[in-house]
C-alpha positions, 0 to 999 in steps of 0.5 A: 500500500506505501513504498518508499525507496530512497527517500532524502530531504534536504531544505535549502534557504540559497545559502544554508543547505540541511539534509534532514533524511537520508535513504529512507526505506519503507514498505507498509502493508494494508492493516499493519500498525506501525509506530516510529520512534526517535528523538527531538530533531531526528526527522520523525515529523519531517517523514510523517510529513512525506507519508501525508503528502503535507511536504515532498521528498528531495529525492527518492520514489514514494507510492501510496495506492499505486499513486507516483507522489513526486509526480503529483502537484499541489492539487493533486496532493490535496486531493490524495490527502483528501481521499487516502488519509486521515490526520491525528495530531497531539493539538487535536486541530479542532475549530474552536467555534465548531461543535464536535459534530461539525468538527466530524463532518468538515472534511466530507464537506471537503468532498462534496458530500452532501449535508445530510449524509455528513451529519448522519456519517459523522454521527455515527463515528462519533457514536462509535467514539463513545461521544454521541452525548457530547455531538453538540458541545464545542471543543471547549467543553470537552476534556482533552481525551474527548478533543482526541476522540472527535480528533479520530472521528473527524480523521475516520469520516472519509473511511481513510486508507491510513490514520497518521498520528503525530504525538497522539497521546502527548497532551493527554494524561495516561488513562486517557492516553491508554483509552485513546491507544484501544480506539487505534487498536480496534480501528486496526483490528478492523482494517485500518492501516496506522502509522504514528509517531511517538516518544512514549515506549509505552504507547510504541507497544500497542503497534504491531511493528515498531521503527527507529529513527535517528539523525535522519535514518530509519532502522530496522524494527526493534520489537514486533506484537509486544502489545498484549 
């Protein structure tokens, strides 16, 4: 489903060039869980960034479903991010003015989809989130392990072909952390394909394989089903 063969990035102001990836190899199947882990500054947000197609590779060849992404302009990319991807982030990202509900439904607007198809739709995951009393409230009603849920249910509307979570759990406490990490592990009990990025090895042990990167290379897995 994703390939990527050697994958750099490098940013360049005209006077100060820095590589920030370096012959990044990575194959992700249908329905793996997969959790990259590194520190502060090794480029684990900049790949996360290539996998959603929010940037674009230097140099190197990546397909997600078949899609040659370097060969996709601005356009394009909006659209593939629109139709294969759904985003998770550790700031949740939700419109402050938006109740939970219209927070869900914004990106089937996005598509096209027609208004009473998106509410039914993003009812219906919000449901499925535990949330179907809180539809109506705005983000500033809800508890931060609340914001994430809708956070999912909005990345969950288009049926995505990968959920990619950055730092999902960063602003959470641990039972709200734990609660949202069951959430990923049903959606990928179901067919979900889940790439995350975290610093917690506790929550690196829900995925199924796990990956290391550091100053700017991908390693090999380090632990595989160690989540019980």
């Amino acid at each position: 489903m994703l390939s990527m063969k050697d994958i750099c990035k490098t940013y360049d102001n005209g006077k100060l060039t820095l590589p920030v990836l370096f012959n990044i190899n990575l194959e992700i199947e249908k329905g793996d869980f997969v959790a990259i882990t590194g520190p502060s500054g090794s480029g684990k947000s900049t790949l996360m960034n290539i996998i959603g197609c929010l940037d674009t590779a230097t140099s190197g060849t990546y397909i997600l479903n078949g899609e040659d992404i370097a060969s996709k302009n601005e356009n394009e990319l909006a659209e593939i991010r629109n139709k294969y991807i759904g985003f998770v982030f550790q700031s949740f990202n939700l419109m402050p003015r938006e109740t939970a509900l219209e927070n869900v439904a914004l990106p089937m607007l996005y598509a096209g989809i027609k208004k009473k198809q998106r509410l039914e739709r993003a009812a219906a995951v919000l449901e499925k989130m535990g949330l179907g009393d809180r539809m109506d409230h705005l983000p500033g009603q809800l508890s931060g392990g609340q914001k994430q849920r809708v956070a999912i249910a909005r990345a969950m509307a288009l049926d995505p072909s990968v959920l990619l979570a950055d730092e999902p759990t960063g602003a959470l406490d641990s039972k709200s952390s734990f609660q949202i990490m069951d959430i990923f592990r049903e959606l990928n009990s179901e067919g979900t394909t889940i790439i995350m990025i975290t610093h917690d090895s506790e929550i690196a042990d829900y995925a199924k394989t796990q990956l290391h990167i550091r100053d700017g290379r991908l390693y090999a897995p380090l632990k595989e089903g160690s989540a019980q």
